[in-house]
N, C-alpha and C positions, 0 to 999 in steps of 0.2 A: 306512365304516359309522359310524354319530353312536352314542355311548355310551351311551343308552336302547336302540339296538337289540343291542351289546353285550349290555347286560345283563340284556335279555328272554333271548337267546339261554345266556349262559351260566345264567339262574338256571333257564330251563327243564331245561338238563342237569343242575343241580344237584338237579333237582325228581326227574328220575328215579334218580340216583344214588340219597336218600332216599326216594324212594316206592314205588319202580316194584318187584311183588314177582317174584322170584328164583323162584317156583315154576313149574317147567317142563310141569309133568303140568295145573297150573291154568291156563296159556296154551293148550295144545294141546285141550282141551275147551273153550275159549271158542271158540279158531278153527273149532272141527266147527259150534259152533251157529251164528257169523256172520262175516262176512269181515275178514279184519288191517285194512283201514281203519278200519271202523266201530271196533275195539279201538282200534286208534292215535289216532283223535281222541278216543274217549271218555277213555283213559286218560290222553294230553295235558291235558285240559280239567280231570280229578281231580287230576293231580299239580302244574300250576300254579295251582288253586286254594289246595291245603296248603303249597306253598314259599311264597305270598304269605301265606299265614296265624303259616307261621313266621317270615318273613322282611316286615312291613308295607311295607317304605321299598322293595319291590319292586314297589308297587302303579301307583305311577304310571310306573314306569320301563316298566312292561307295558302301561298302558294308551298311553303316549305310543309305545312303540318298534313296537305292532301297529298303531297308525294311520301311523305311517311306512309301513310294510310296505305296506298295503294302499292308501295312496295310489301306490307304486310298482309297484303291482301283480303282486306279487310273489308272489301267490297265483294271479294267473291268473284272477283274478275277471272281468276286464273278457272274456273267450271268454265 
């Protein structure tokens, strides 16, 4: 694993440790209205948006370590 993907990896867990909210009654009425994926990437996409905002010097480590990723295919893009 190259250190950019490292640190994409750890600073998105860090994104939800600080972002991600702890209301449990506010998750289970989002899930009635649409399905845990759609929640899962939207809230992925809000929470590393605000770690890179708190955290700059993350910016490129995100931009460099998701184009690894996807040239690896490691999304499964290429099916």
């Amino acid at each position: 694993m190259s250190n950019e993907i490292y640190d994409l990896l750890v600073g998105h867990e860090v994104g939800h440790a600080l972002f991600t909210p702890t209301d449990s009654e506010r998750l289970k009425k989002a899930y009635k209205e649409t399905s845990k994926h759609c929640i899962n990437i939207l809230e992925d996409a809000r929470i590393e948006r605000l770690v890179k905002n708190r955290y700059p010097g993350l910016r490129k480590q995100f931009f460099s370590g998701y184009k690894q990723l996807v040239e690896k295919d490691f999304f499964g893009l290429s099916e």
